[in-house]
Predicted model as a PDB file, atoms N, CA, C, CB and O in Angstrom, pLDDT in the B-factor column:
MODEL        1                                                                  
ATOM      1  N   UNK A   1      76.049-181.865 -18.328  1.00 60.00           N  
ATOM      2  CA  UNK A   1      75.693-180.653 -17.623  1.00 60.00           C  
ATOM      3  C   UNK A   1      74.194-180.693 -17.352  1.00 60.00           C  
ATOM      4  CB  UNK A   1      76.093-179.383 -18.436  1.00 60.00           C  
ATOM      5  O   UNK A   1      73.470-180.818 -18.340  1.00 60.00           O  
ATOM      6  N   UNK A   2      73.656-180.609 -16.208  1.00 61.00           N  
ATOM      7  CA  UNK A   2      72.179-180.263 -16.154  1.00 61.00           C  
ATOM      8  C   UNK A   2      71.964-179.011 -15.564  1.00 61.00           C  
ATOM      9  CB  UNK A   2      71.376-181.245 -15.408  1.00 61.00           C  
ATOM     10  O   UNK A   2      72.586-178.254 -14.819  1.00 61.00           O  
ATOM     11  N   UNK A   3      70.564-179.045 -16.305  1.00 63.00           N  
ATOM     12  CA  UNK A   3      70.386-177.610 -16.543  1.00 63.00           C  
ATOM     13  C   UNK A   3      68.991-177.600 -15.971  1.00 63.00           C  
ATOM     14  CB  UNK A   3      70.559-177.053 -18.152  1.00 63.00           C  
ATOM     15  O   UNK A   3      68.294-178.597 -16.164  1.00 63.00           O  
ATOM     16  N   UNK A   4      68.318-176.181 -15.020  1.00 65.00           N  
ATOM     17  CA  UNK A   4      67.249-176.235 -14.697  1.00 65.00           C  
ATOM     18  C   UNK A   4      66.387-175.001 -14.866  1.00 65.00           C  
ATOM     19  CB  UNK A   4      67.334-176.666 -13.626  1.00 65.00           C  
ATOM     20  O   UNK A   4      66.172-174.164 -13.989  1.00 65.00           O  
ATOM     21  N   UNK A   5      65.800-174.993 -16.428  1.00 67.00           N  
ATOM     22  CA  UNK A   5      65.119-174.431 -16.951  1.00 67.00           C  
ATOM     23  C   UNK A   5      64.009-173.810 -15.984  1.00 67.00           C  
ATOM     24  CB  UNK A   5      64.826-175.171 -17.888  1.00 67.00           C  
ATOM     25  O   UNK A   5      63.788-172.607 -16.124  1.00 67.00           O  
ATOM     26  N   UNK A   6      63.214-174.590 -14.910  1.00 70.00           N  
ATOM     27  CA  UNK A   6      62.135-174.527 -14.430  1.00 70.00           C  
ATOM     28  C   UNK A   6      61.776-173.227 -13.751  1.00 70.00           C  
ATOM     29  CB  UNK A   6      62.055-175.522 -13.720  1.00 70.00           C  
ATOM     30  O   UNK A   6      60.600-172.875 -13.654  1.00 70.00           O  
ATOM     31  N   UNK A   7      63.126-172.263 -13.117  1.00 66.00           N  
ATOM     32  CA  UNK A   7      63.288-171.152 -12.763  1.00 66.00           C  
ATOM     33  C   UNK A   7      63.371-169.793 -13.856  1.00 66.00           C  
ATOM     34  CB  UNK A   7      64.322-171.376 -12.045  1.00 66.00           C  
ATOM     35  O   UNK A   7      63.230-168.575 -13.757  1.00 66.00           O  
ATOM     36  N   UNK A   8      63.661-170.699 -14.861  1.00 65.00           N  
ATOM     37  CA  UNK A   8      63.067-169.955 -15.993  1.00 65.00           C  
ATOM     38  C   UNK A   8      61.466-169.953 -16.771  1.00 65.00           C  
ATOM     39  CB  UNK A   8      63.932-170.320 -16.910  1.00 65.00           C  
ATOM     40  O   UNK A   8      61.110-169.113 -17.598  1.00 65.00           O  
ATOM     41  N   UNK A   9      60.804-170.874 -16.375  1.00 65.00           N  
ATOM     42  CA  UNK A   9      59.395-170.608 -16.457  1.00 65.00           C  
ATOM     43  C   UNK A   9      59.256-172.466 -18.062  1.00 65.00           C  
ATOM     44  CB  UNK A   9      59.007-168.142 -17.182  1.00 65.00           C  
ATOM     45  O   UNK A   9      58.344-172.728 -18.846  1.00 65.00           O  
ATOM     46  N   UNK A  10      60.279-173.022 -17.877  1.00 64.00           N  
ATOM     47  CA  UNK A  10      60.588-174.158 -18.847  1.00 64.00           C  
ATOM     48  C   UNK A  10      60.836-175.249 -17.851  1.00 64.00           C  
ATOM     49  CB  UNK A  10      61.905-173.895 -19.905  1.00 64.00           C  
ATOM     50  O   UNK A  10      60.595-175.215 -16.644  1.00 64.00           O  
ATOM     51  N   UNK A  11      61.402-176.305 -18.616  1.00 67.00           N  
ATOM     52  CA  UNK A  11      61.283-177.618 -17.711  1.00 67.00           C  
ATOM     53  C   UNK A  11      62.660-177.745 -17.424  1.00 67.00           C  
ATOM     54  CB  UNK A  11      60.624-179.041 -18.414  1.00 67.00           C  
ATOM     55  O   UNK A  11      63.704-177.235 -17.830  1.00 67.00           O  
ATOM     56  N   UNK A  12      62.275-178.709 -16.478  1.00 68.00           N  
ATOM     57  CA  UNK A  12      64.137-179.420 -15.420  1.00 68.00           C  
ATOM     58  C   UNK A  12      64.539-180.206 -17.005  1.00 68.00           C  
ATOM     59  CB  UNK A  12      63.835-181.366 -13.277  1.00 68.00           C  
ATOM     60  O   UNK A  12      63.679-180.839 -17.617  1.00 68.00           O  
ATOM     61  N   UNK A  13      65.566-180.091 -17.380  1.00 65.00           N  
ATOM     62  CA  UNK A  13      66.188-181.354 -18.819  1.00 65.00           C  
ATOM     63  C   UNK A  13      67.640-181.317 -18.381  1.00 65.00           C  
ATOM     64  CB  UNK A  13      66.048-180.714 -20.955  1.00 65.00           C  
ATOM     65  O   UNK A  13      68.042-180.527 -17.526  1.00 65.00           O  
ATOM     66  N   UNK A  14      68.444-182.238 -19.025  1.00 64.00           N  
ATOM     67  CA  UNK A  14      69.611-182.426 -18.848  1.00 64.00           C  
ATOM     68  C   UNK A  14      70.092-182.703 -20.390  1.00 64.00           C  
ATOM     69  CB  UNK A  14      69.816-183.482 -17.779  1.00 64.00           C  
ATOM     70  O   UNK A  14      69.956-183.675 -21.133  1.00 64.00           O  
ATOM     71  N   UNK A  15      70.592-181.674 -20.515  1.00 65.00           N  
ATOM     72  CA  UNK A  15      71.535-181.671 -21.061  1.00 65.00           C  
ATOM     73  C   UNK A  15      73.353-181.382 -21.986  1.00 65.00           C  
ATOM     74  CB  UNK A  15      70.997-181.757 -21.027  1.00 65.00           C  
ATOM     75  O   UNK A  15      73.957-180.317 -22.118  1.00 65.00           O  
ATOM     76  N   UNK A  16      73.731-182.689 -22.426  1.00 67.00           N  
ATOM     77  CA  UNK A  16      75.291-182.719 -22.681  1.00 67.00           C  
ATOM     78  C   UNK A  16      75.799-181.931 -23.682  1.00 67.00           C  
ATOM     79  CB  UNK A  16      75.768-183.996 -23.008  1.00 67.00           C  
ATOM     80  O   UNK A  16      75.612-182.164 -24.876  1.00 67.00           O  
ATOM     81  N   UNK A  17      76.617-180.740 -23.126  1.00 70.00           N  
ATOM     82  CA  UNK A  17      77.248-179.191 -23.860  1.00 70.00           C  
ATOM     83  C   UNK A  17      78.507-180.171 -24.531  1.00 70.00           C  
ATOM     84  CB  UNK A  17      77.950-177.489 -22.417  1.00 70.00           C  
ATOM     85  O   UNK A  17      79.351-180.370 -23.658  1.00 70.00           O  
ATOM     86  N   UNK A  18      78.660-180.455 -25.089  1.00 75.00           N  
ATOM     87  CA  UNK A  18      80.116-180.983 -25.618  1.00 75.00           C  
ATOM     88  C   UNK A  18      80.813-180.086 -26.751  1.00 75.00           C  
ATOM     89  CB  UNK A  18      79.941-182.513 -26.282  1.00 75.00           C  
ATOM     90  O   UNK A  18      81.815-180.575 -27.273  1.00 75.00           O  
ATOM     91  N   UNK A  19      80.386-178.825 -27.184  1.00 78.00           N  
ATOM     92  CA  UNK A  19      80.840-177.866 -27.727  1.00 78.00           C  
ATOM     93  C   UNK A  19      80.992-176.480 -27.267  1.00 78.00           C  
ATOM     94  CB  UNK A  19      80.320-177.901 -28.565  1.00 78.00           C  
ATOM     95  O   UNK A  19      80.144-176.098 -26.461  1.00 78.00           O  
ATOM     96  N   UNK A  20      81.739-175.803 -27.557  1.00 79.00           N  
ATOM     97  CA  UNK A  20      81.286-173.978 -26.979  1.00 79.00           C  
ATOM     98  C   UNK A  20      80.228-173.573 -27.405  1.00 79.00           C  
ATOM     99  CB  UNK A  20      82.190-172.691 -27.437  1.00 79.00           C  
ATOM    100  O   UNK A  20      79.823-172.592 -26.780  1.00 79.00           O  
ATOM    101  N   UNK A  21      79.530-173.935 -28.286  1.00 79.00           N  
ATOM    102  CA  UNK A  21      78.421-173.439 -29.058  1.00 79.00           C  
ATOM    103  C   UNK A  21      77.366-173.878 -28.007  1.00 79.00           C  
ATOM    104  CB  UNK A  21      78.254-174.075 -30.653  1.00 79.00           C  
ATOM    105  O   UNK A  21      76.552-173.051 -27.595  1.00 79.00           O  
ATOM    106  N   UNK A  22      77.362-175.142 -27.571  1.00 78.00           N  
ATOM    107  CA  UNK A  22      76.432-175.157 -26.704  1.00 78.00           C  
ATOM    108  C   UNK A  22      76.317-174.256 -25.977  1.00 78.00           C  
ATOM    109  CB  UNK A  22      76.427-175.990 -26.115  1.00 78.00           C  
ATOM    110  O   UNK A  22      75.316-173.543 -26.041  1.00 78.00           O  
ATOM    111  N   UNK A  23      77.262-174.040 -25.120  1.00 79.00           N  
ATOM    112  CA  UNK A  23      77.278-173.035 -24.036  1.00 79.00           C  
ATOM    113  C   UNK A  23      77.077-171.827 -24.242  1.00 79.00           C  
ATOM    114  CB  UNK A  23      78.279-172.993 -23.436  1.00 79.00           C  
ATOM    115  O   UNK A  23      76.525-171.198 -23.339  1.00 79.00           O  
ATOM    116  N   UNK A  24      77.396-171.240 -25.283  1.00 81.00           N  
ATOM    117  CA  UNK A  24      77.080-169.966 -25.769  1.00 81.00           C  
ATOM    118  C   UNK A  24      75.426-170.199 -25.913  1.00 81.00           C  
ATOM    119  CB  UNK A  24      77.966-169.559 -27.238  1.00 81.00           C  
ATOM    120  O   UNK A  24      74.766-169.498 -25.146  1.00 81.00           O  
ATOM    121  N   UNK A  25      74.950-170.763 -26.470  1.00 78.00           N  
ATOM    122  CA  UNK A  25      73.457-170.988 -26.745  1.00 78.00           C  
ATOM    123  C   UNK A  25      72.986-170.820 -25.473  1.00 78.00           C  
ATOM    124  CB  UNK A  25      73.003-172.389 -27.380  1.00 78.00           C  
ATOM    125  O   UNK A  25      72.050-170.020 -25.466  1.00 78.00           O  
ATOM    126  N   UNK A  26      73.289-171.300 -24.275  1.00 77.00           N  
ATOM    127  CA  UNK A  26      72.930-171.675 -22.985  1.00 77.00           C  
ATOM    128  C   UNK A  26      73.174-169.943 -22.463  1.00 77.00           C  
ATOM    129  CB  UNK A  26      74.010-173.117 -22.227  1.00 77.00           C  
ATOM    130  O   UNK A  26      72.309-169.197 -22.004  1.00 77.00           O  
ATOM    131  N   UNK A  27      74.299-169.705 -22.653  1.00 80.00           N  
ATOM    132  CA  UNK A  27      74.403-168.274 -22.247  1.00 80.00           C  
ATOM    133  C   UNK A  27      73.622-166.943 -22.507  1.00 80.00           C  
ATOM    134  CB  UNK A  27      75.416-168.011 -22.608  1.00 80.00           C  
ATOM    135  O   UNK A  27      73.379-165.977 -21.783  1.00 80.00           O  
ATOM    136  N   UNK A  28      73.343-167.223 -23.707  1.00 80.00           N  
ATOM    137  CA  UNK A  28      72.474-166.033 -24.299  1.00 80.00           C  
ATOM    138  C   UNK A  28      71.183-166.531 -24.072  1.00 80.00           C  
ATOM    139  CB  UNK A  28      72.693-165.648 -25.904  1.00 80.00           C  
ATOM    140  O   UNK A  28      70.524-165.506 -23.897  1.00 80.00           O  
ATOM    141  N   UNK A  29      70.342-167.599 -23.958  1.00 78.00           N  
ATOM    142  CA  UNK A  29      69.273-167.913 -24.085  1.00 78.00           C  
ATOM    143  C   UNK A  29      69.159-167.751 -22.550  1.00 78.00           C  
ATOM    144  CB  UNK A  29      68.997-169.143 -24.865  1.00 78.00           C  
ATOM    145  O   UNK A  29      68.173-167.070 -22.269  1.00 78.00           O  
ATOM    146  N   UNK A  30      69.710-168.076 -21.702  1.00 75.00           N  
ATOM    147  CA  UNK A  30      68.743-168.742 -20.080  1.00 75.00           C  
ATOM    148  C   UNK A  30      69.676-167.695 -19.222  1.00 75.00           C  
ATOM    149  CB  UNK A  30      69.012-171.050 -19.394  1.00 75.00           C  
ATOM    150  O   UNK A  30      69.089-167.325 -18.205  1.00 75.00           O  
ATOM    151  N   UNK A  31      71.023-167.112 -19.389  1.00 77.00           N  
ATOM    152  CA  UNK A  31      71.307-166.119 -18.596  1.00 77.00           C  
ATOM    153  C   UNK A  31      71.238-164.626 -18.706  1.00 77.00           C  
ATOM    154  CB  UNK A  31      72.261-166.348 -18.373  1.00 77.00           C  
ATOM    155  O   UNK A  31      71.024-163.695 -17.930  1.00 77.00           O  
ATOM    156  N   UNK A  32      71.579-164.812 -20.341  1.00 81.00           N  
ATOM    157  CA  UNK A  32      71.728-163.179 -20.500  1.00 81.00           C  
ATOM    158  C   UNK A  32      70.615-162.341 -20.728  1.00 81.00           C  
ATOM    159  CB  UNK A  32      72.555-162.828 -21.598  1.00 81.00           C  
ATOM    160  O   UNK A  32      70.557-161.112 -20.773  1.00 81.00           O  
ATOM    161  N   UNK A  33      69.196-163.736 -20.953  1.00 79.00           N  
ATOM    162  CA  UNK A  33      68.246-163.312 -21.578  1.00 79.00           C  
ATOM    163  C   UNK A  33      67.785-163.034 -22.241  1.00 79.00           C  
ATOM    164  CB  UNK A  33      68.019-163.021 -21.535  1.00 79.00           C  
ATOM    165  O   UNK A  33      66.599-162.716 -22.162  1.00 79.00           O  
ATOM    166  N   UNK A  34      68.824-162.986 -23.784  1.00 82.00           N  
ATOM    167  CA  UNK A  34      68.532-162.024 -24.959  1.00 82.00           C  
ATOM    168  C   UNK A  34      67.250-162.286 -25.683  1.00 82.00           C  
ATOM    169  CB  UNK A  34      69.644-162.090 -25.998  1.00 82.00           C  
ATOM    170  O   UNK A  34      66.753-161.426 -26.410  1.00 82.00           O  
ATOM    171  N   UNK A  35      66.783-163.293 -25.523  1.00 82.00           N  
ATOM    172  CA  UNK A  35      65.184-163.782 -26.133  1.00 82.00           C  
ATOM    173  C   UNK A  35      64.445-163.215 -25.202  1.00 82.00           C  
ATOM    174  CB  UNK A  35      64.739-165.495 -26.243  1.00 82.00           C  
ATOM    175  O   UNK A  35      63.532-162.548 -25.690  1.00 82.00           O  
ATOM    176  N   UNK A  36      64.483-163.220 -24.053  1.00 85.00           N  
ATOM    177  CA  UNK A  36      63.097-162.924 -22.932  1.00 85.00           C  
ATOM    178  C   UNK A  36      62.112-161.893 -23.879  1.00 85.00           C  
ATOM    179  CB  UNK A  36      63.680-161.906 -21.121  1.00 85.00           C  
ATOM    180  O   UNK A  36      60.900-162.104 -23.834  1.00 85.00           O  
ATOM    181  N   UNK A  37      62.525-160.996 -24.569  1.00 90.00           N  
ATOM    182  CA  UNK A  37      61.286-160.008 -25.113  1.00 90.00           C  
ATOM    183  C   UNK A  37      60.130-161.041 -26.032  1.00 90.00           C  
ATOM    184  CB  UNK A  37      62.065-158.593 -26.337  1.00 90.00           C  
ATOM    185  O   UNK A  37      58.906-160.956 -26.138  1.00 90.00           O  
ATOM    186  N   UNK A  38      60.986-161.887 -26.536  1.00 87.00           N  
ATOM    187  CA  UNK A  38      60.161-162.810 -27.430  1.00 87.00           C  
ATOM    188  C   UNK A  38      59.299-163.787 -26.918  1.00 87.00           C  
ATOM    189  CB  UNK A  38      60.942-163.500 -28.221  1.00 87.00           C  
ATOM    190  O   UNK A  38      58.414-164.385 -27.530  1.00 87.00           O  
ATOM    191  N   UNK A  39      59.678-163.916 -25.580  1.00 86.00           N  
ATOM    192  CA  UNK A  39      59.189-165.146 -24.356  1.00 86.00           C  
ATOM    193  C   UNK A  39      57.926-164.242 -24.000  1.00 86.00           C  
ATOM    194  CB  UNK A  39      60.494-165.535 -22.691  1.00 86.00           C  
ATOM    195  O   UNK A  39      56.722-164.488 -24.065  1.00 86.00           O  
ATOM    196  N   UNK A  40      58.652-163.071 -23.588  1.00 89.00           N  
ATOM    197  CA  UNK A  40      57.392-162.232 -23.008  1.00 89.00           C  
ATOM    198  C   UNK A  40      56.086-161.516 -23.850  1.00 89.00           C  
ATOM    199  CB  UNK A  40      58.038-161.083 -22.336  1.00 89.00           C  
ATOM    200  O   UNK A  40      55.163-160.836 -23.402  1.00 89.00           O  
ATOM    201  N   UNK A  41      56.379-161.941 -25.239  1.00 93.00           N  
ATOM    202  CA  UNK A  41      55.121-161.635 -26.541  1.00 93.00           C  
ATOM    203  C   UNK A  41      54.940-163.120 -26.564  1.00 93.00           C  
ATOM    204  CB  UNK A  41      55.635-160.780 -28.388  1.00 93.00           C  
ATOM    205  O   UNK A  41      55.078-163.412 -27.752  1.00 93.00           O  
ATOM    206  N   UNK A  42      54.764-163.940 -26.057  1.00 91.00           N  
ATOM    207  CA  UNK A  42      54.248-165.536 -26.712  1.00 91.00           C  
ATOM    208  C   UNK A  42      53.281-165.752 -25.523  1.00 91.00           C  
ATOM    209  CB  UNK A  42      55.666-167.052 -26.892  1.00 91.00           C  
ATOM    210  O   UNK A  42      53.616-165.403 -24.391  1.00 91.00           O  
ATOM    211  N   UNK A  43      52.287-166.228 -25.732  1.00 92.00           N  
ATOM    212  CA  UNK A  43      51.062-166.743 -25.176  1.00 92.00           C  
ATOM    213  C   UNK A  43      50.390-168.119 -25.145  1.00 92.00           C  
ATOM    214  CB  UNK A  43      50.293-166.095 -25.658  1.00 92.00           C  
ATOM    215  O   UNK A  43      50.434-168.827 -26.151  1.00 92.00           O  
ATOM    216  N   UNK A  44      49.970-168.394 -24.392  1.00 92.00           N  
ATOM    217  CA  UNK A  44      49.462-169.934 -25.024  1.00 92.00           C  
ATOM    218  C   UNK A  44      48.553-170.137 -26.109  1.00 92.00           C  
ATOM    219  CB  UNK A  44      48.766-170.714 -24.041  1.00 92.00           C  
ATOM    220  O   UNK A  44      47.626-169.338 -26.245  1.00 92.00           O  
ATOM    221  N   UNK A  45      48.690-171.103 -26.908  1.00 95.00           N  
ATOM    222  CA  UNK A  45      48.418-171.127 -27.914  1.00 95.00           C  
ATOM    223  C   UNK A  45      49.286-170.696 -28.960  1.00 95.00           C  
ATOM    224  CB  UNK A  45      47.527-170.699 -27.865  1.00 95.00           C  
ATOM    225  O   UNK A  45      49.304-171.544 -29.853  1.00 95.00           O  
ATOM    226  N   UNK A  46      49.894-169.875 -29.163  1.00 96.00           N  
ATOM    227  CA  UNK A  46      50.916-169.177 -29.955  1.00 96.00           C  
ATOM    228  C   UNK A  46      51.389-170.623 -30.698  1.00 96.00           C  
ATOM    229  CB  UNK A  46      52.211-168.223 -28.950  1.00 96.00           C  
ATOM    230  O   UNK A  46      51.154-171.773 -30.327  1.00 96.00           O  
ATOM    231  N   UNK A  47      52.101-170.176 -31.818  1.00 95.00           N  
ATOM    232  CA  UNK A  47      53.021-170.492 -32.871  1.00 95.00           C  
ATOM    233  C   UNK A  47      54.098-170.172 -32.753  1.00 95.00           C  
ATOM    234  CB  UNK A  47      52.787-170.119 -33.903  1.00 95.00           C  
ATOM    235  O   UNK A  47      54.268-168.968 -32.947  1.00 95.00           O  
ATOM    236  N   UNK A  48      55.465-171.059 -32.364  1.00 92.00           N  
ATOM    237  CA  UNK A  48      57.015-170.594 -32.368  1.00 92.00           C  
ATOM    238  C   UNK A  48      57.469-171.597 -33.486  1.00 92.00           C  
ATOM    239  CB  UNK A  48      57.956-170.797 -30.738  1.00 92.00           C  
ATOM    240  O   UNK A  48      57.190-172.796 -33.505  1.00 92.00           O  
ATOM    241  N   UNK A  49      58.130-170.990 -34.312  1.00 91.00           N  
ATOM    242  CA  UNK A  49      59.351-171.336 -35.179  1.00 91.00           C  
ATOM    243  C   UNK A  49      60.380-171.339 -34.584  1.00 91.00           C  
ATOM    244  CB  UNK A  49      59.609-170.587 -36.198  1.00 91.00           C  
ATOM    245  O   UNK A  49      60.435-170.518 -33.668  1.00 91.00           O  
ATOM    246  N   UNK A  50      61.530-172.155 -34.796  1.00 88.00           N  
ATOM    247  CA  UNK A  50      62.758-172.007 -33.935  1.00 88.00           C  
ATOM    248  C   UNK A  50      63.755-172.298 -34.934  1.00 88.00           C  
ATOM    249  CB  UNK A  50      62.856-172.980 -32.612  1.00 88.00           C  
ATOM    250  O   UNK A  50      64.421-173.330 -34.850  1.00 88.00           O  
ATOM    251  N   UNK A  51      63.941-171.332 -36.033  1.00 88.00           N  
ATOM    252  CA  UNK A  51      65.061-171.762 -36.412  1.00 88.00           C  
ATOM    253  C   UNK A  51      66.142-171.771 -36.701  1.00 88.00           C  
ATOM    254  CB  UNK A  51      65.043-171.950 -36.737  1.00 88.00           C  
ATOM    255  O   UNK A  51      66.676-170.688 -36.943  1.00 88.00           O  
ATOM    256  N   UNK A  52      67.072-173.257 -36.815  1.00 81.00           N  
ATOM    257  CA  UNK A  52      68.401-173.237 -36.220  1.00 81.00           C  
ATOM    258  C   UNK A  52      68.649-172.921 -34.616  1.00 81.00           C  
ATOM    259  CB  UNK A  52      69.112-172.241 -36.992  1.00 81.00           C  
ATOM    260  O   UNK A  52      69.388-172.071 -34.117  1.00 81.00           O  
ATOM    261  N   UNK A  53      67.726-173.955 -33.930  1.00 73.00           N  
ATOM    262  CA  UNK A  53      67.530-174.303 -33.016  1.00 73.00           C  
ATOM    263  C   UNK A  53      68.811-174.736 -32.002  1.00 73.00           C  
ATOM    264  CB  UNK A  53      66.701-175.065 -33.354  1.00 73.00           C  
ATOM    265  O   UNK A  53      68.420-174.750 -30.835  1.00 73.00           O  
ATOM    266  N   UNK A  54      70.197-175.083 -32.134  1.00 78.00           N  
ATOM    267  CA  UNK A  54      71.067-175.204 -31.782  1.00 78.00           C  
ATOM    268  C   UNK A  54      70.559-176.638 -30.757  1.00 78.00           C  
ATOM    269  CB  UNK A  54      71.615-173.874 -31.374  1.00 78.00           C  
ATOM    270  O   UNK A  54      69.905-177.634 -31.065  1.00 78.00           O  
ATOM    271  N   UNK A  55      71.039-176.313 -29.752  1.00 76.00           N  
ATOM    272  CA  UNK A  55      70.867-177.650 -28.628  1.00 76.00           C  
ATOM    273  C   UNK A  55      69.066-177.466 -27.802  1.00 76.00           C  
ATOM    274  CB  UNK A  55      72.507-177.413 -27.014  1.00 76.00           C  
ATOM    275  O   UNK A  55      68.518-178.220 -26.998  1.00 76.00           O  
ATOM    276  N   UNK A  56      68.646-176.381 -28.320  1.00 79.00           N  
ATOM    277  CA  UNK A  56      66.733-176.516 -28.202  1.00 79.00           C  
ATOM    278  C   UNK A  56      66.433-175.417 -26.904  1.00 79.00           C  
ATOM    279  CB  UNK A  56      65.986-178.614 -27.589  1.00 79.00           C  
ATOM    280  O   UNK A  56      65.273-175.059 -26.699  1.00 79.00           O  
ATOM    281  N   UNK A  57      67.473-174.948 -26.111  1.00 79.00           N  
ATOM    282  CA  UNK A  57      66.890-174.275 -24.609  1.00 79.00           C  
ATOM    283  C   UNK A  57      66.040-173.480 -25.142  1.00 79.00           C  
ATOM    284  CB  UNK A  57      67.924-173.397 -23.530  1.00 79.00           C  
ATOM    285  O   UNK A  57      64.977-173.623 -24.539  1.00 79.00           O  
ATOM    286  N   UNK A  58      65.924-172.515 -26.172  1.00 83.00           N  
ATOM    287  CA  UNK A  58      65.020-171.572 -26.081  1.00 83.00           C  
ATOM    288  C   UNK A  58      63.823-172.464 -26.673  1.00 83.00           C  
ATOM    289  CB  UNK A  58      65.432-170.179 -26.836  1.00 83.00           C  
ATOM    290  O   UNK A  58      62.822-172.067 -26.077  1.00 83.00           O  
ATOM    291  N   UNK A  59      63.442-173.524 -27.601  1.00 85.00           N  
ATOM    292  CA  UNK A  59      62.445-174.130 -27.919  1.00 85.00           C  
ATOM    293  C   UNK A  59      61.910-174.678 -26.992  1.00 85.00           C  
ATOM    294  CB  UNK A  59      62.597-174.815 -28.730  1.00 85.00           C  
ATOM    295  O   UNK A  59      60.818-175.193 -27.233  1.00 85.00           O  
ATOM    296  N   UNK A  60      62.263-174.742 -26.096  1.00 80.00           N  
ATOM    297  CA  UNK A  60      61.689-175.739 -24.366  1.00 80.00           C  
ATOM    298  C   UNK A  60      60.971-175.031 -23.650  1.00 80.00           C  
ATOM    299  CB  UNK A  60      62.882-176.202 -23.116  1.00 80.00           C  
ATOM    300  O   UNK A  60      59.882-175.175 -23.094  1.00 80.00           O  
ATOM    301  N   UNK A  61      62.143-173.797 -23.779  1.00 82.00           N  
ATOM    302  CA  UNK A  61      61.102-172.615 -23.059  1.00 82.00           C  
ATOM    303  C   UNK A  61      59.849-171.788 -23.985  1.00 82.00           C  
ATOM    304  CB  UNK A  61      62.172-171.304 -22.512  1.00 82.00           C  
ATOM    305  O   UNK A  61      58.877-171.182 -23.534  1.00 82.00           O  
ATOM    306  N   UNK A  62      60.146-171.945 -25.061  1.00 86.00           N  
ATOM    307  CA  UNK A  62      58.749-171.129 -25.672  1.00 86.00           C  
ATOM    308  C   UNK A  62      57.989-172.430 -25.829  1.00 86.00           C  
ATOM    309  CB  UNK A  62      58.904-170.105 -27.353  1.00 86.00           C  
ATOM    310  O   UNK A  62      56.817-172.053 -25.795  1.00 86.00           O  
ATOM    311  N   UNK A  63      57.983-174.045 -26.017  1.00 86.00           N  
ATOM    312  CA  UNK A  63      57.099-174.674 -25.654  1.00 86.00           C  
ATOM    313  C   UNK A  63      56.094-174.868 -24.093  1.00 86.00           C  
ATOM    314  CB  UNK A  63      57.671-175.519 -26.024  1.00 86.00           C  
ATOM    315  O   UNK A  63      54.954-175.319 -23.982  1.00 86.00           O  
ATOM    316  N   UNK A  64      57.018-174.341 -23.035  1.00 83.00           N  
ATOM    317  CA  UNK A  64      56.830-174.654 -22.018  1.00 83.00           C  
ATOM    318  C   UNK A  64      55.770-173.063 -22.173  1.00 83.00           C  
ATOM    319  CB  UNK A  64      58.212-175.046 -20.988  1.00 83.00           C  
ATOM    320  O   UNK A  64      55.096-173.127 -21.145  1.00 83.00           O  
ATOM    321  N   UNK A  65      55.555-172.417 -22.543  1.00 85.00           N  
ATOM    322  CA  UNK A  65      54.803-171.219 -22.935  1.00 85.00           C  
ATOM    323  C   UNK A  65      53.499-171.013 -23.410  1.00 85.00           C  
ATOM    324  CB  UNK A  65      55.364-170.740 -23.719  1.00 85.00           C  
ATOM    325  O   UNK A  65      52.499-170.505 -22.903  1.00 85.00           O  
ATOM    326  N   UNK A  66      53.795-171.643 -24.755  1.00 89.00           N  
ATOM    327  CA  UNK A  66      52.479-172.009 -25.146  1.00 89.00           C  
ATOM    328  C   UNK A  66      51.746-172.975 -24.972  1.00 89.00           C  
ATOM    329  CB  UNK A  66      52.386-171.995 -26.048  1.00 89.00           C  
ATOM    330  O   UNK A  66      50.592-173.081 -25.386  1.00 89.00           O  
ATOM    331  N   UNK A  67      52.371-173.778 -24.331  1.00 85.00           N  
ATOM    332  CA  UNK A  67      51.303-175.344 -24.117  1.00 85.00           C  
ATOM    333  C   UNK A  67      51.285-176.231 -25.159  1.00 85.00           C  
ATOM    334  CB  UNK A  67      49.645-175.102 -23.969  1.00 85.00           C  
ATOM    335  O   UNK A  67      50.614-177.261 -25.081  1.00 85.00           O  
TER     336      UNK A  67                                                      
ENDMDL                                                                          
END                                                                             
């Protein structure tokens, strides 16, 4: 599956969902939004913990954040 973070303010990556869990991760993180409040308190420079990180979309995007 590729996936294009970049419209989310993260990078173009590709990657392979081979579980529901992936997709659920994918769902709540990059469509439904449920992190965005946390995206939208992070700054560059900032410190993110991610944990239990699942397949990483939201760690891509709060890296792609802070720099």
């Amino acid at each position: 599956m590729e996936v294009d973070l970049s419209k989310f303010g993260g990078p173009r990556l590709s990657i392979e969902a081979q579980r529901r869990s992936d997709f659920a991760a994918l769902y709540q993180v990059v469509l439904m939004g449920n992190y965005d409040p946390i995206l939208e308190a992070t700054r560059p420079g900032d410190i993110v913990v991610d944990a239990g990180a699942n397949i990483g979309a939201f760690t891509l995007l709060a890296a792609a954040r802070v720099g």
